[in-house]
FIGUMAR-836713 format. One record per atom (N, C-alpha, C): x, y, z; residue number from 1; residue in one letter; chain; atom name. Coordinates in pm, 1 decimal. Layout:
<sites>
+----------+----------+----------+-----+----+----+----+
|       c1 |       c2 |       c3 |   i | aa | ch | at |
+----------+----------+----------+-----+----+----+----+
|        X |        Y |        Z | NUM |  A |  A | CA |
...
+----------+----------+----------+-----+----+----+----+
</sites>
This chain:
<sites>
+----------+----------+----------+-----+----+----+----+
|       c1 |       c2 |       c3 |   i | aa | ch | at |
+----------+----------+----------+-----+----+----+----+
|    741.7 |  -3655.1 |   2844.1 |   1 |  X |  A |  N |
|    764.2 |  -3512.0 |   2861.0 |   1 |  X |  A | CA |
|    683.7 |  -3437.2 |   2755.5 |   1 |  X |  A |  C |
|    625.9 |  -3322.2 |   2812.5 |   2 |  X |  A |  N |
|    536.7 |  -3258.7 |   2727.6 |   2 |  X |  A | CA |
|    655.0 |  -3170.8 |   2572.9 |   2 |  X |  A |  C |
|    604.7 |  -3078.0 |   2488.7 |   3 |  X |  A |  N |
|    664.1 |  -3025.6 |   2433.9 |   3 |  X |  A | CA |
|    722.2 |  -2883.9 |   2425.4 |   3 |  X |  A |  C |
|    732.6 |  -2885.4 |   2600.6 |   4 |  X |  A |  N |
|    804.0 |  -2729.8 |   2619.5 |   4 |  X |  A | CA |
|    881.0 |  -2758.3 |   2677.5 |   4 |  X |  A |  C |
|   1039.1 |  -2850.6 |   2700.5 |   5 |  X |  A |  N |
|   1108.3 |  -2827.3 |   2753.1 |   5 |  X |  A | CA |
|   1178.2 |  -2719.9 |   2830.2 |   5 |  X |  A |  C |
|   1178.3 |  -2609.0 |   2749.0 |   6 |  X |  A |  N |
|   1233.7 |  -2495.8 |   2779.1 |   6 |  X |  A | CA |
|   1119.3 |  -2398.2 |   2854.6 |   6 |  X |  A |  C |
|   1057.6 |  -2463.8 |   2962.2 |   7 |  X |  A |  N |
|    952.3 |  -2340.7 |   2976.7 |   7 |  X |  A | CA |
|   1000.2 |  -2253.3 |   3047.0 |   7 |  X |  A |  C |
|   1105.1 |  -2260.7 |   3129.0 |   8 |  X |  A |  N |
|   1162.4 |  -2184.3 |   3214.1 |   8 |  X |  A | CA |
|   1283.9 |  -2104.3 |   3139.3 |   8 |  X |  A |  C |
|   1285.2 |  -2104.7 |   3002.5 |   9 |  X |  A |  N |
|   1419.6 |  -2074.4 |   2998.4 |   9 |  X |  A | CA |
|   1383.1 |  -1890.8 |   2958.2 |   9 |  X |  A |  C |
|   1513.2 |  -1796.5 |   2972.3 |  10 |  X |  A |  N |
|   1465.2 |  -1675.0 |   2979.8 |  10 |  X |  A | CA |
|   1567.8 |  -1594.1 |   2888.9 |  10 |  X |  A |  C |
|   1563.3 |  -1526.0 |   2735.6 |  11 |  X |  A |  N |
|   1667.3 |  -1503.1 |   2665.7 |  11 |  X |  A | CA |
|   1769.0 |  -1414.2 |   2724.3 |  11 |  X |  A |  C |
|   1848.9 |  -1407.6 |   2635.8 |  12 |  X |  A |  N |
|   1940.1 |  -1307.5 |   2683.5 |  12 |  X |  A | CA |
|   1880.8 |  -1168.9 |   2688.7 |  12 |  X |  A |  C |
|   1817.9 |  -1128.6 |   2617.6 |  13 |  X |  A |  N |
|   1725.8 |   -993.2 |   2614.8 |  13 |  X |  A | CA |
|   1648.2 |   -957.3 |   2687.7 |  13 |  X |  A |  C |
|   1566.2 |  -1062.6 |   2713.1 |  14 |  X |  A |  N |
|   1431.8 |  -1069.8 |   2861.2 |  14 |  X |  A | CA |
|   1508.1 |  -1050.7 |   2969.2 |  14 |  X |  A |  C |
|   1656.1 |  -1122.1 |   2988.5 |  15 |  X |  A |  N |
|   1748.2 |  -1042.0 |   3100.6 |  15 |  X |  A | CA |
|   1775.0 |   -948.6 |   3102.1 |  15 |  X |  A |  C |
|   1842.8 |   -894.9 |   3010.4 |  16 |  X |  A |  N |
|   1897.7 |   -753.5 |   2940.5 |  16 |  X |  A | CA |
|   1804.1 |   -663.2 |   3063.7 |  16 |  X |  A |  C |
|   1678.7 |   -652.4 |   2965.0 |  17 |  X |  A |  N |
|   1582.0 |   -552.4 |   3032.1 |  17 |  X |  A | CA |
|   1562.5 |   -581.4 |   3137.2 |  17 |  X |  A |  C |
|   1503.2 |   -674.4 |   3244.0 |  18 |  X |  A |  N |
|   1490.2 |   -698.5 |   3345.3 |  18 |  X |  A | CA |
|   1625.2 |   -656.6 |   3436.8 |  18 |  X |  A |  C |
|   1721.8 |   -657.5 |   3404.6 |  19 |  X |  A |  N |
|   1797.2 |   -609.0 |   3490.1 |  19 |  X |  A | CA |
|   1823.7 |   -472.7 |   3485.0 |  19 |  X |  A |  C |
|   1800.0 |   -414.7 |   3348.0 |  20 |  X |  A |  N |
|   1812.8 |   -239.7 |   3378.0 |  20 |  X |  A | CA |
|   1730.8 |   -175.2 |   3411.4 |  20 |  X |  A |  C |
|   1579.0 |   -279.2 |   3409.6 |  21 |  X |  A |  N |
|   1465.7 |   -191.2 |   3501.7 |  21 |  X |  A | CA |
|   1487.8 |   -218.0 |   3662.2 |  21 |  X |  A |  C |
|   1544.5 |   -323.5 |   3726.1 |  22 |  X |  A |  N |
|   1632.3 |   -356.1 |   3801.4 |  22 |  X |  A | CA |
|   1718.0 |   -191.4 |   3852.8 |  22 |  X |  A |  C |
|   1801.6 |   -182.4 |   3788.7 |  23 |  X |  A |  N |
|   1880.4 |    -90.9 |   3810.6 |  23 |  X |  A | CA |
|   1833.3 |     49.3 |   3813.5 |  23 |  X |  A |  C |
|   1750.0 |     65.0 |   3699.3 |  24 |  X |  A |  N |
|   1738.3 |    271.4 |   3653.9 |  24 |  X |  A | CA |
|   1570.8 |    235.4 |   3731.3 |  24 |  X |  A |  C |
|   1448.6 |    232.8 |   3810.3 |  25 |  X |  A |  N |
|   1349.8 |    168.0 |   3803.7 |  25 |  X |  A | CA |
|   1251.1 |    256.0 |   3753.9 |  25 |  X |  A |  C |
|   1332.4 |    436.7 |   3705.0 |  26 |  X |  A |  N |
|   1228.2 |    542.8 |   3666.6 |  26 |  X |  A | CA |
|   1223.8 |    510.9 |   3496.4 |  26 |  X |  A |  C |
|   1330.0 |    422.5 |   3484.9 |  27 |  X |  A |  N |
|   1264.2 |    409.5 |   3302.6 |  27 |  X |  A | CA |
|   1177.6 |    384.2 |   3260.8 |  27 |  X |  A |  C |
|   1072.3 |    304.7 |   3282.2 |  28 |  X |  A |  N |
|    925.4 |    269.1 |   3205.7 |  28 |  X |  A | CA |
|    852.8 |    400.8 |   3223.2 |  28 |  X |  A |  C |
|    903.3 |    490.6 |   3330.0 |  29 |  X |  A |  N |
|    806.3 |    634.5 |   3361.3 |  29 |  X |  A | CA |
|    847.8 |    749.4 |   3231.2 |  29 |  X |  A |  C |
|    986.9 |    710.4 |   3212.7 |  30 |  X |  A |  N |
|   1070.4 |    805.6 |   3114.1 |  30 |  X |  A | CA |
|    992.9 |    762.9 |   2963.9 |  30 |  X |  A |  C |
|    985.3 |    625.2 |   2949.5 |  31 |  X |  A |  N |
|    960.0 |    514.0 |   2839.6 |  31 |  X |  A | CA |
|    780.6 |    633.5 |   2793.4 |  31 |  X |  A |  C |
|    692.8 |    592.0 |   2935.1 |  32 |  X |  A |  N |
|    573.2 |    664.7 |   2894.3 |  32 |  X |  A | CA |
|    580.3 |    806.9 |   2834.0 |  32 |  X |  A |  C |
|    640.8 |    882.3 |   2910.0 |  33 |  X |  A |  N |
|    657.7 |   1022.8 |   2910.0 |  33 |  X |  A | CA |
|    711.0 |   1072.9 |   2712.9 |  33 |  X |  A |  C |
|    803.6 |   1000.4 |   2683.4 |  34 |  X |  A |  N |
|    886.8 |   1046.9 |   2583.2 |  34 |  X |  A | CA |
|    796.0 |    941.4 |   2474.4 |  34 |  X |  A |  C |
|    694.0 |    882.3 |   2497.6 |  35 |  X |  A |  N |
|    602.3 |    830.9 |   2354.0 |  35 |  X |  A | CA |
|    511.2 |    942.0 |   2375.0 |  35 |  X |  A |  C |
|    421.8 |    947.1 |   2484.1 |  36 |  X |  A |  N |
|    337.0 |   1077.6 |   2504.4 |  36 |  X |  A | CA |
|    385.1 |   1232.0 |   2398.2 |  36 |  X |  A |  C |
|    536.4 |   1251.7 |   2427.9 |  37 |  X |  A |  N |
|    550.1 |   1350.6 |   2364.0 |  37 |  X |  A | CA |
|    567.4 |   1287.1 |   2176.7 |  37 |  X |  A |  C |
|    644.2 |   1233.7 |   2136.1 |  38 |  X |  A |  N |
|    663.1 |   1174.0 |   1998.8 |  38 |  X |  A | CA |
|    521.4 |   1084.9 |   1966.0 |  38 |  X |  A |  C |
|    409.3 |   1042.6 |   2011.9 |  39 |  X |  A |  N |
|    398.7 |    954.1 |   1917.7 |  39 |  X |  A | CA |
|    193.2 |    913.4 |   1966.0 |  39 |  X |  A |  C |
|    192.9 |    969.4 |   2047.4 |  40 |  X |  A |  N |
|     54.5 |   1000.1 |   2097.8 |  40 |  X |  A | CA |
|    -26.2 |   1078.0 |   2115.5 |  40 |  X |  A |  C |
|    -31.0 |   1178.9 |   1953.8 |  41 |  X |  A |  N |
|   -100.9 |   1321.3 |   1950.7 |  41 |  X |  A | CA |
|   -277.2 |   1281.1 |   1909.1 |  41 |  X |  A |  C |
|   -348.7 |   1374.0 |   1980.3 |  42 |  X |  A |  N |
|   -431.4 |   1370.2 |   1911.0 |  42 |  X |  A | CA |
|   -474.0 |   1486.4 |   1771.5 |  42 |  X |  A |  C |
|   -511.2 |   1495.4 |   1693.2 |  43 |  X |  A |  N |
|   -564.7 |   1688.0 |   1599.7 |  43 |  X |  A | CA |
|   -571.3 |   1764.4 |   1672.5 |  43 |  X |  A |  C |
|   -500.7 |   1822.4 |   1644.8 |  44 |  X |  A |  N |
|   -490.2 |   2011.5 |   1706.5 |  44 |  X |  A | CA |
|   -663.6 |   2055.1 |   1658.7 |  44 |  X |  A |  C |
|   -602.6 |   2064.5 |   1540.4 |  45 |  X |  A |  N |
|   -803.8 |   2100.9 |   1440.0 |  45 |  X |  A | CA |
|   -847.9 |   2023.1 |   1410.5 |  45 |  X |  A |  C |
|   -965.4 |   1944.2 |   1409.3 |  46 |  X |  A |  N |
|  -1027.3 |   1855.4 |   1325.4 |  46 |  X |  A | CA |
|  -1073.8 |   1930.4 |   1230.5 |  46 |  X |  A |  C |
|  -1097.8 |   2016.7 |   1209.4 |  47 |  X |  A |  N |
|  -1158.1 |   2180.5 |   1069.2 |  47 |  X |  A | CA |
|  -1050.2 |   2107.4 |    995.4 |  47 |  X |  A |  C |
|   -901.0 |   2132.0 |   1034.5 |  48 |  X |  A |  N |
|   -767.6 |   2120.7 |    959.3 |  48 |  X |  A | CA |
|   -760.3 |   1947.6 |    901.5 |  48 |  X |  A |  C |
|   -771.8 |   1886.2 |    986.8 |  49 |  X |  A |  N |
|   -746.8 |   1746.3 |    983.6 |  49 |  X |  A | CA |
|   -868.0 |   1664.5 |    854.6 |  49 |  X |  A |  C |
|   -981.7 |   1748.7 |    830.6 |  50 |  X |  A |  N |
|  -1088.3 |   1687.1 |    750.6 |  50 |  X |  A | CA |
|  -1061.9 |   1756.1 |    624.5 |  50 |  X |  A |  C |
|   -979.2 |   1839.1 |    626.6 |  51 |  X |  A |  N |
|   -937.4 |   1923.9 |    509.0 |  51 |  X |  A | CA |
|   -834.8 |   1867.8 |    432.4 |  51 |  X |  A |  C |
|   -726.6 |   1817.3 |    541.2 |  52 |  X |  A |  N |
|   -635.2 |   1762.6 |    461.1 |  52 |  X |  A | CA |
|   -663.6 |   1619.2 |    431.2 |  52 |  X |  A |  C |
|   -769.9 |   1502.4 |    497.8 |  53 |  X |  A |  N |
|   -843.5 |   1421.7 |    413.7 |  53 |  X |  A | CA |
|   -893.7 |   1402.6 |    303.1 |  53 |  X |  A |  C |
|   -971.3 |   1516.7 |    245.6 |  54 |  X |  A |  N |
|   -999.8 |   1571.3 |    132.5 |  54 |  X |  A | CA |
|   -931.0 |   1570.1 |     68.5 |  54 |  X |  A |  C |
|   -793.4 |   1618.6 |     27.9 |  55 |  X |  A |  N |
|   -672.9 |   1691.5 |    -60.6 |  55 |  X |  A | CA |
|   -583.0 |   1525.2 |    -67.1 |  55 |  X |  A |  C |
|   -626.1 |   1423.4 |    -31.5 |  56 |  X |  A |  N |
|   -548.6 |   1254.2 |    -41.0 |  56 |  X |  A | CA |
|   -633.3 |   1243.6 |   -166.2 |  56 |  X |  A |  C |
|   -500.5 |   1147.8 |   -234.0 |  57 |  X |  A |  N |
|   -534.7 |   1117.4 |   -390.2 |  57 |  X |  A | CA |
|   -576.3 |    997.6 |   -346.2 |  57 |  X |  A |  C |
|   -609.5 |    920.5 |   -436.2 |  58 |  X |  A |  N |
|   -692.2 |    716.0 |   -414.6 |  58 |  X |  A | CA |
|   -547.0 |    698.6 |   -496.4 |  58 |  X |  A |  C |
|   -470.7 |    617.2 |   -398.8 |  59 |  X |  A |  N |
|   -323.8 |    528.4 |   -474.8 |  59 |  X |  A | CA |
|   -388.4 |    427.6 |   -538.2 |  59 |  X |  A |  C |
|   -348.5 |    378.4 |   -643.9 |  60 |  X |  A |  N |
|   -377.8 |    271.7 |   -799.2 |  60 |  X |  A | CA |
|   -332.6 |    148.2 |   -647.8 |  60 |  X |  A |  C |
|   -354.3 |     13.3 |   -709.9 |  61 |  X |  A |  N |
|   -341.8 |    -91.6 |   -587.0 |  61 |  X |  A | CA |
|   -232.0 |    -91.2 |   -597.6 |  61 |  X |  A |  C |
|   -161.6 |   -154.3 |   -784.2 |  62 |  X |  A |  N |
|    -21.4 |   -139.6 |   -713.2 |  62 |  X |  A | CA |
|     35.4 |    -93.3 |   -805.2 |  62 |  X |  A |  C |
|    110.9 |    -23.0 |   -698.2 |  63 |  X |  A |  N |
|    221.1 |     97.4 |   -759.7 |  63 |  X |  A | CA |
|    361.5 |     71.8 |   -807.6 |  63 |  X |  A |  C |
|    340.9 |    -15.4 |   -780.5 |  64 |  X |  A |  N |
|    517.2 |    -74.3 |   -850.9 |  64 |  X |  A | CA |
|    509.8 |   -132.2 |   -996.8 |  64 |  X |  A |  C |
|    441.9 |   -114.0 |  -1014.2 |  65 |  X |  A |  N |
|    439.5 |   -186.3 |  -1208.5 |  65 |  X |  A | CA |
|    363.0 |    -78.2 |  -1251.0 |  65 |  X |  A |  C |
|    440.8 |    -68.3 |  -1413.8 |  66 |  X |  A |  N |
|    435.6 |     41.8 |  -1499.7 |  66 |  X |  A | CA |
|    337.2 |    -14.4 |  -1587.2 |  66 |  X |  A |  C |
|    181.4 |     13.4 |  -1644.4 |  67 |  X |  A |  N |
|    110.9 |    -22.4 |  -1743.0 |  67 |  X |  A | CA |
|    110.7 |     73.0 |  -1840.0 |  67 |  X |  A |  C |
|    230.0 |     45.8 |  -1907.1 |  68 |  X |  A |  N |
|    282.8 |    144.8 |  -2057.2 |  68 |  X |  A | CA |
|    170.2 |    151.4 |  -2127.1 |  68 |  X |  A |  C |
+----------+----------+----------+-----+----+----+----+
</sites>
């Protein structure tokens, strides 16, 4: 026997979802829609956006230790 016994096996979670896309089937449409709004902007201004590039400090590598 090779070393995937379990190739068929399917978690409890991979069910989970599969059955509530099963059930609701407009969620992955809702799923797109509501990242589109939160989380997939592009710059309003790039004028604005190269400005506030500018105004970023260079962080030290690391910032968690104090060199008194």
């Amino acid at each position: 026997m090779g070393m995937l016994p379990a190739r068929h096996y399917e978690s409890e979670h991979t069910r989970f979802v599969r059955e509530l896309i099963d059930r609701k089937p407009h969620l992955p449409d809702e799923q797109k829609t509501s990242r589109a709004i939160w989380w997939d902007k592009s710059p309003r201004d790039l004028a604005e956006r190269r400005v506030m590039d500018l105004g970023r400090l260079a962080q030290k590598a690391y910032s968690y230790f104090s060199w008194k």
